[in-house]
N, C-alpha and C positions, 0 to 999 in steps of 0.2 A: 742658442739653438734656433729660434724664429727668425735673427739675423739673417742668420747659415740656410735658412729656406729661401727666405726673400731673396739673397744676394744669388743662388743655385738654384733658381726656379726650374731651368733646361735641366740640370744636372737631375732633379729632384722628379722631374715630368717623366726622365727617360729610366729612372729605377722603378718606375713604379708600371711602366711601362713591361720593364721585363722581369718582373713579379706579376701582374695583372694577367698580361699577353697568355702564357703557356696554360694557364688554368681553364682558357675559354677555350685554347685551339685541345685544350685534354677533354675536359665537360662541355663544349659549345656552351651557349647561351640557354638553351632548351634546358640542359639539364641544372646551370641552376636554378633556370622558375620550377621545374620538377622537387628540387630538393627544397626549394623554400614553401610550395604548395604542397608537402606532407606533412608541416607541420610539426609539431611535440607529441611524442608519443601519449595513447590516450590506455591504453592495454598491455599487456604481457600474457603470452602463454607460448611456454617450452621452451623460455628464452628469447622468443622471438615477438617482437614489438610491434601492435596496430598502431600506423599512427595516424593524424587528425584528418590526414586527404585519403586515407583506404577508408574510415569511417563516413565521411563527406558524403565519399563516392558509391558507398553503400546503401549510404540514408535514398542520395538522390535517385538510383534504382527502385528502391522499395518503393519511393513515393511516385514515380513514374508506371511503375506495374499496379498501384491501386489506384491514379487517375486513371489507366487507359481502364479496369473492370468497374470501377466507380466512379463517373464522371459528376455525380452529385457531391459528392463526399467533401465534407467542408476544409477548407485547406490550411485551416489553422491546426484539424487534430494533424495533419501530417506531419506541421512542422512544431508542435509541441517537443519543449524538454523532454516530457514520458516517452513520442514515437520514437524520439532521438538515441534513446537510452534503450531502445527494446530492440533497437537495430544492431547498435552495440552489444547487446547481450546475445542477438544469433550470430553476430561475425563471430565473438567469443567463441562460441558453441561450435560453431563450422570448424572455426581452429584446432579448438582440445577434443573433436571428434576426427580430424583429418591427423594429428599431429597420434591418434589411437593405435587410425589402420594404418599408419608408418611402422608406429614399431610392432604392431601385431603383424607385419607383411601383409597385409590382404590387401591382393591387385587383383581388378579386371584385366582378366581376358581379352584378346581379340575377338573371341568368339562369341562373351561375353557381352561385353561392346557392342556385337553386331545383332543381338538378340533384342538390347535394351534398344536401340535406335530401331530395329522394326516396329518394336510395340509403341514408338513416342508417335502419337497422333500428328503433331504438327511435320514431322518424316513424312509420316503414311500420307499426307496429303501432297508431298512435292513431286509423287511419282508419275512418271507417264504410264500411259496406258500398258507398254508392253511390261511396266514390272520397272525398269531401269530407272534411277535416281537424277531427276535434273540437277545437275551440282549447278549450275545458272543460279536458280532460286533456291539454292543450301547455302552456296555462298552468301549473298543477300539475309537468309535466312540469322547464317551467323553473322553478318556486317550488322544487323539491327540490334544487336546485344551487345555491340564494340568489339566482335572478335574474329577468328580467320574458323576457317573448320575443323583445323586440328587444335585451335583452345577449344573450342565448343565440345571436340568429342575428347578435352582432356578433361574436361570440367565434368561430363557424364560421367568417367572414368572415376573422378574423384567420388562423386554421387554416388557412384553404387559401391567402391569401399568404403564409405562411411555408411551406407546403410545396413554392410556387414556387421560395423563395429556394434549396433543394436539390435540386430536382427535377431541374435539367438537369445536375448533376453526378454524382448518382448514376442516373439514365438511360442514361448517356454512358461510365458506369465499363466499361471494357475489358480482359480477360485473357487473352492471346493461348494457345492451349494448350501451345504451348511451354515458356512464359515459368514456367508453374504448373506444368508438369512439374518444372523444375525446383528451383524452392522448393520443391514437394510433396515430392518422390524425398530434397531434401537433408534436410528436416523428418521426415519418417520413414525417415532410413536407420539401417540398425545398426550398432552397433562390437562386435569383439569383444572381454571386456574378462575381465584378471582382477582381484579385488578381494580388498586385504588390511585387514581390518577390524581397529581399534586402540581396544577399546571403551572409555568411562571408566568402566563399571562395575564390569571386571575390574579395571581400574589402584585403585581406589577401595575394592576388598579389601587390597590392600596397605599401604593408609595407615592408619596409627596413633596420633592426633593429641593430643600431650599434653593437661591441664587448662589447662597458659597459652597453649597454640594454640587451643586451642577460647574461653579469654577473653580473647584479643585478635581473632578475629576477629568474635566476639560486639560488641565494638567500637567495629571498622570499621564493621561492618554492620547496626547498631542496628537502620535504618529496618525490616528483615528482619521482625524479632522484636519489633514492634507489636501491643497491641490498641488497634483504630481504636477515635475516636469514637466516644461513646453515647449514647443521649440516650432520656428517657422521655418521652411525648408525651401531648398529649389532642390528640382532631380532632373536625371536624365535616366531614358529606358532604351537599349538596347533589343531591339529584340525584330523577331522577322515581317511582324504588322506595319513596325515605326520605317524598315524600311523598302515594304512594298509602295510607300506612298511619294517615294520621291524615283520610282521605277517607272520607264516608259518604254512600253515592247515596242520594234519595231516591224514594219509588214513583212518582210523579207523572214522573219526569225518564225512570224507567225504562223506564212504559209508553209515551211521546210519542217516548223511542228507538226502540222495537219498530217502533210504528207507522208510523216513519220508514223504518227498516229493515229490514221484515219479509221482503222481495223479497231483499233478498240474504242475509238471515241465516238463510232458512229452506232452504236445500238449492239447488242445482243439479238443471236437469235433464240427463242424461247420455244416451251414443249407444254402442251397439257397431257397431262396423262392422269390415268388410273391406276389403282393397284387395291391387290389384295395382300394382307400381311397375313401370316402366320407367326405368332410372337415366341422368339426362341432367343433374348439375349447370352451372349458369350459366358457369360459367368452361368448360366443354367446347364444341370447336369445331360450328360449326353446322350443319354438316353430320351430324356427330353426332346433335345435337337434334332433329333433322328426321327422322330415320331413328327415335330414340325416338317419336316422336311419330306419324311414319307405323304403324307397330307397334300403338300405343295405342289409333289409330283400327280397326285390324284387327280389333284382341282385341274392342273394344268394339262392332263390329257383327256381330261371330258373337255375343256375350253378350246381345244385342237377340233375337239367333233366341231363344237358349235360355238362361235368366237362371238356371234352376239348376245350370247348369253353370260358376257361379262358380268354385267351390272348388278345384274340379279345373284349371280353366283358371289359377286364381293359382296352385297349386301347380306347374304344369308353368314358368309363364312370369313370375311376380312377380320380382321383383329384387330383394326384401327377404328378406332372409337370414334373420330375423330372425321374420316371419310366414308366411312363403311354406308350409313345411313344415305350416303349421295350415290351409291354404286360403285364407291372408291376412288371417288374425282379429284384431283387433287389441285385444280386450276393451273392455269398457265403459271413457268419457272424458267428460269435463268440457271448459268452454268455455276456452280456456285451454292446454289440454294439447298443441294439435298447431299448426302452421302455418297461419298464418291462411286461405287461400286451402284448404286440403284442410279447417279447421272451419266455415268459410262455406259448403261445398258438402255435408258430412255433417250441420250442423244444418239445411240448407233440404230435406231430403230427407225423406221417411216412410218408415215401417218396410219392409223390402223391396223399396225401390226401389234404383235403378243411375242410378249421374252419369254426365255424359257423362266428357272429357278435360281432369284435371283440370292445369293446371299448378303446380309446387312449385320450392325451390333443387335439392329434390332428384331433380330430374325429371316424370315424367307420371304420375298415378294415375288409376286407374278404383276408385270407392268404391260399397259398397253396405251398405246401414243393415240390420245384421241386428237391433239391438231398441231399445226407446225404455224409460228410465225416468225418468218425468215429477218433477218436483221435489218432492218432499216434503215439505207445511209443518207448521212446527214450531208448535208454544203458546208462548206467553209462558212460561210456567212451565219450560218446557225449554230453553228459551234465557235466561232469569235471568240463570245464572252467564254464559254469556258478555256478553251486555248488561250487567251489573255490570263487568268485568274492561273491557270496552272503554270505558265513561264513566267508569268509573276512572282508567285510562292518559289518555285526554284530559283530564280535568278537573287530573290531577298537570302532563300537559305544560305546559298554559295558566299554571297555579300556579306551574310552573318557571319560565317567562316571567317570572311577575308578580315573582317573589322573588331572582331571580338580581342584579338589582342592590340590592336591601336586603340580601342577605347581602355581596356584595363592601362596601359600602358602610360593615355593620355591623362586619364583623373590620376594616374600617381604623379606624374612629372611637373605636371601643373595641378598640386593640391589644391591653390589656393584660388581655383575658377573653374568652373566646369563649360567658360564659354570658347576654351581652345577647341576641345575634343566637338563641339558640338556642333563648330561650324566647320570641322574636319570633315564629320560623318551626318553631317544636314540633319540634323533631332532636335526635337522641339526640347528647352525649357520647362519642366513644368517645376509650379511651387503648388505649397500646401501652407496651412497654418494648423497650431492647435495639436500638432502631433505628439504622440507621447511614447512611452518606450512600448504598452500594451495597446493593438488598434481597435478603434473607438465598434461596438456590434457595427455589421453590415458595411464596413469596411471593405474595399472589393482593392484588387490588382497589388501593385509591388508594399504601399502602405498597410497591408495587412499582412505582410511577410516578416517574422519576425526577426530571421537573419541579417534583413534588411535593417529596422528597426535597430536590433543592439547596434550595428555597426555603427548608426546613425549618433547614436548616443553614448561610446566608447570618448573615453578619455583626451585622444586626441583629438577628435573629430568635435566634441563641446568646446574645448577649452581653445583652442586655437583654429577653428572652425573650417578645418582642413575639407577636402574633399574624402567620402570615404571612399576604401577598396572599392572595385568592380565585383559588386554582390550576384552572385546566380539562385535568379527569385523562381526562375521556373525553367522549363524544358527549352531549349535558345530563348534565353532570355537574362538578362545581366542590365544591372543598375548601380548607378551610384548617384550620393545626395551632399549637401554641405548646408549645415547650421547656418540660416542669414541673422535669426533672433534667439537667445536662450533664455527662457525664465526656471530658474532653479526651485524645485519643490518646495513648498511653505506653508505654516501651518496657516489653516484662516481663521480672522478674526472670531471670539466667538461670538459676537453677535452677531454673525452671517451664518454660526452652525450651532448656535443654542437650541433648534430643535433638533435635530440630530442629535446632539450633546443629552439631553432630558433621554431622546428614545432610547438612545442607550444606555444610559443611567439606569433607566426605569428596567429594561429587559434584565443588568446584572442583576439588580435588586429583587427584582420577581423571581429568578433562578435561584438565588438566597435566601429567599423567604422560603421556595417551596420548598428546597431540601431541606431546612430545617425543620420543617414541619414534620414533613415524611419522616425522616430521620427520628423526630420524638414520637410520630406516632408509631415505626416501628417496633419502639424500643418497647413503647406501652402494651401494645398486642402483643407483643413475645411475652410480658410477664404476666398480661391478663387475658389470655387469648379470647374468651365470652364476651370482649368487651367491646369485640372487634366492629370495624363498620366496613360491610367490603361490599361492592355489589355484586350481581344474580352472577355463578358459574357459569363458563363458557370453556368451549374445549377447542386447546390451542395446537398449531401444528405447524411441522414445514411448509406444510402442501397452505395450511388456511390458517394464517396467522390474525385473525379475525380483526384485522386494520391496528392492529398493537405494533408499538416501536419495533422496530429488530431486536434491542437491546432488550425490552419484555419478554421477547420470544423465547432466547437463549437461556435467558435466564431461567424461565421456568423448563426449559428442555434439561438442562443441565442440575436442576437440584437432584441430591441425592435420594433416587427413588424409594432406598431401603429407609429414610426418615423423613418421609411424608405423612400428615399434612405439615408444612415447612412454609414461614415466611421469611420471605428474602427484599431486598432493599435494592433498588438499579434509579443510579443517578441517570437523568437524562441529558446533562449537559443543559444545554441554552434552552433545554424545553420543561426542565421541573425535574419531577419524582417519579416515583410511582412503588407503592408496596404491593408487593404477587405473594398471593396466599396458593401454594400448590395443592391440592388438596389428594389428587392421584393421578394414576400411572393408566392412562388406558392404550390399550394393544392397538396395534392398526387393524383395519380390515384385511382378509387374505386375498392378496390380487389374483386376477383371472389366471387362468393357467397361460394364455399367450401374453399378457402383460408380466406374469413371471417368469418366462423365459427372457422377454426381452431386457428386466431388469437383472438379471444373473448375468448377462452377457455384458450389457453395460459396466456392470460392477466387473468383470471380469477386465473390461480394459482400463478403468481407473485404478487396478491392482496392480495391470501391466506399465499402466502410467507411471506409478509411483516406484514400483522397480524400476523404470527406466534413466527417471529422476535421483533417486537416490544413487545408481551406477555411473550417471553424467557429474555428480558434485564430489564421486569417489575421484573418479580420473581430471577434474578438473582439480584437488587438491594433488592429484599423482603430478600433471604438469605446472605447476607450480603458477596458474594462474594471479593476476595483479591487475587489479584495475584502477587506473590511477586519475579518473576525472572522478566527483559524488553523482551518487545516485537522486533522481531529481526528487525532493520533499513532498509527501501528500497533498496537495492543495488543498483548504479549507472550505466549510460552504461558500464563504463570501467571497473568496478567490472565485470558484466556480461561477457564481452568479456572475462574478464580472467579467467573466471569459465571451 
């Protein structure tokens, strides 16, 4: 057979030729990095399969929509197993709620449709003045969410029959006051409790652990007394910073920018004004509004007699807390800065004039433009650096575009260097040492990404120290790295972790001791209860768990009230014992009459919750839901600490 290759290599070239051929000119090329970038399916619901690039794609949404509201927000909880998994369980959810109002038929309307897009705030701000819709900035609008305007208004579409498919259950959700009275009262009622605490750190003075206790649990317990994986690394980073730095504008681009953008790059012009509020937001009944608004019209025809007697009048009568004390001054603003409807009515005004009634969410104003500063234009020459910085960042985004699949393209073909691609796309190099598969706290940029990271330490990428995939660490931004050194996890010596070794000895040992203690002193109280040694009652609660464990808590919340005084036994784990002598059942206080309202209410939507819950796990058993990646395991404390 290998002969018949070698001897028929043409022959061999051109079958494969027209087997190869027709599959690219059917799927182009696009579509199979498409089919290979979705991955193994990770899901099932109704038949129909999420697979690993719809969840990808998911995740990298959510965590783009909580950088841009939380720019603080640390970027390891993003890209935890746990967010990973909770991302996964709303696509789920979106499915076996959309896959609902399929077969329940529930569609939106056009009219429908056109009701929900007036009420969407970020709509209400695209409009011009006369009413009419810039589709300019709708389109835009939906480009920034990757879609045209008919997915955007298919996607509201979807939104509001899926908010049918729960709408009538949690509308409908009912809690009698009774009913919460009573789970309320049982939920926070007190017990009185005494508590004998059995610590394992006192028991853990006691212990005295020879050399062959300490080298035999040394080990047992090897995995304990690891240093992990290590590994030295080179990378490369992709991204629009790495390549504003080998960009050079030229004069000709910078003056045709200017000239383009001189209108908005040269200043705003800005308003101070005043106002009086009368507070009538939208959700207030309208009878309300109408009595704000009757008022509005009041103020504003005595302020017609006598216009300088603004200041005084907002001071007496403004509802802005906030201005009121200053006359209603609201300092110089920009287009931009206030509610559309109260900046439409202070930029069509001149200096010293008075609106009529103006309507807001937040009510009724009367505005008057105390001064105008007209827009200031800048020179070319003062505006440079930004015109440079701005054609910069564009010219790198475009560049990003253009290079992001030459660099994927480049670490795969040449696994075995990452110095082709690098002198392709002018990027620096970088190496690291010391890295492990979890990054070290305070860990900043692509080394603290953990997608990065596994790829880093995947199979082939150790063992034959390939270059890994082109990893996407952030919003354009893409990396990849190659193993130069591997040190394989090992246990260390123990006389490098003989104290370690002792401390943890000595910790099981103290937890050992104390529950055995407790455990016998239990046993003895319960047969001699007079004998007991507990110290002074204290009364424990949800609300004031008086610094006792959680597991204390519960515990004594949960004895059976009809056979009190009751002791009971709560192992604490790594921290000892503890025996809860219950001694009673005390009643909570009766909350105010507005603090019980608000608690009926509350308890009214965790009623509605859990009908909602239990009707979601009904239909996701209806659609035959499958989730076929695990769900990620609880971390432990000492996971956590090391996080």
């Amino acid at each position: 057979m290998f002969d018949f290759v070698r001897k028929h290599t043409r022959v061999m070239q051109f079958l494969l030729f027209l087997l190869i051929f027709p599959s690219f000119v059917l799927f182009g090329l696009e579509g199979y990095s498409r089919m290979k970038e979705k991955g193994d399916a990770v899901a099932k619901v109704d038949g129909r399969e999420i697979m690993q690039g719809e969840w990808d794609a998911a995740h990298k949404i959510e965590v783009d929509r909580l950088r841009q509201s939380m720019p603080s927000l640390d970027p390891k909880l993003l890209d935890s197993p746990e967010a990973r998994y909770a991302t996964l369980d709303r696509l789920i959810r979106e499915r076996v709620i959309a896959a609902a109002s399929v077969q329940s038929k529930l569609v939106a309307t056009d009219a429908r449709l056109a009701r929900e897009l007036q009420q969407n705030e970020m709509i209400a701000s695209l409009r011009k003045p006369d009413g009419s819709l810039d589709m300019d900035r709708y389109r835009q609008l939906a480009a920034s969410q990757g879609m045209t305007p008919e997915m955007f208004e298919n996607s509201v579409r979807a939104e509001i029959s899926a908010r049918q498919v729960t709408a009538g259950l949690g509308g409908t959700g009912f809690a009698p006051a009774s009913l919460s009275a009573v789970a309320l009262n049982s939920y926070f009622e007190k017990r009185e409790v005494q508590v004998a605490r059995f610590a394992a750190a006192d028991y853990a003075l006691k212990v005295n652990p020879t050399d062959a206790e300490l080298e035999a649990f040394y080990k047992e317990n090897g995995a304990l007394f690891q240093a992990p994986e290590q590994a030295a690394i080179e990378y490369l980073v992709l991204d629009v910073e790495s390549l504003k730095k080998g960009i050079t504008v030229n004069e000709a681009d910078l003056k045709t920018y200017f000239e383009q953008n001189a209108q908005r790059l040269g200043g705003q012009e800005e308003r101070r004004a005043s106002h009086i509020l009368l507070n009538a937001p939208k959700s207030a009944p309208q009878a309300e509004r109408d009595k704000a608004r009757a008022k509005a019209e009041e103020l504003l025809a005595a302020l017609k007699k006598a216009p300088d007697s603004f200041a005084d009048v907002a001071k007496k009568n403004s509802q802005d807390t906030g201005s009121a004390a200053n006359g209603g001054d609201l300092d110089f603003f920009n287009r931009g800065a206030m509610t559309k409807p109260f900046e439409d009515a202070a930029f069509s005004l001149k200096k010293g004039e008075i609106s009529g009634v103006v309507e807001t969410e937040f009510g009724y104003h009367i505005i008057k433009v105390t001064d105008v500063k007209e827009a200031k234009k800048r020179s070319f020459e003062e505006l440079r650096p930004e015109l440079e910085a701005d054609l910069k960042k564009q010219q790198a985004q475009k560049k990003f575009a253009d290079s992001a699949e030459a660099f994927a393209n480049g670490v795969y073909e040449q696994a075995d260097s990452l110095k082709p691609v690098a002198d392709r796309l002018k990027l620096e190099i970088q190496k690291a040492t010391g890295i492990t598969r979890k990054s070290a706290p305070g860990t900043t940029g692509v080394l603290a990404n953990p997608k990065f990271l596994n790829s880093l330490f995947a199979p082939d990428a150790v063992e034959k120290k390939r270059n890994t995939e082109a990893v996407e660490t952030g919003a354009s931004q893409l990396a990849s790295g190659r193993i130069t050194q591997y040190t394989p996890a090992r246990t260390l010596p123990l006389a490098e972790v003989k104290d370690k070794v002792r401390e943890r000895l000595l910790a099981v040992r103290g937890a050992e001791l104390a529950r055995k203690d407790g455990m016998e002193k239990l046993a003895a109280w319960k047969a001699r209860p007079a004998e007991a040694s507990l110290p002074a009652a204290v009364l424990l609660s949800r609300e004031d768990g008086q610094k006792q464990p959680a597991a204390v808590i519960e515990a004594a919340l949960r004895a059976d009230s009809a056979a009190l005084p009751a002791l009971v036994g709560v192992d604490l784990g790594r921290d000892g014992y503890a025996v809860v002598r219950v001694n009673k059942a005390v009643p909570r206080d009766p909350p105010h009459a507005d603090a019980g309202r608000q608690e009926l209410t509350q308890y009214s939507r965790w009623w509605s919750g859990a009908e909602n819950l239990a009707y979601y796990n009904l239909i996701k058993e209806r659609f035959k839901v499958q989730v076929k990646v695990p769900k990620p395991a609880p971390r432990t404390g000492d996971e956590q600490q090391t996080q």
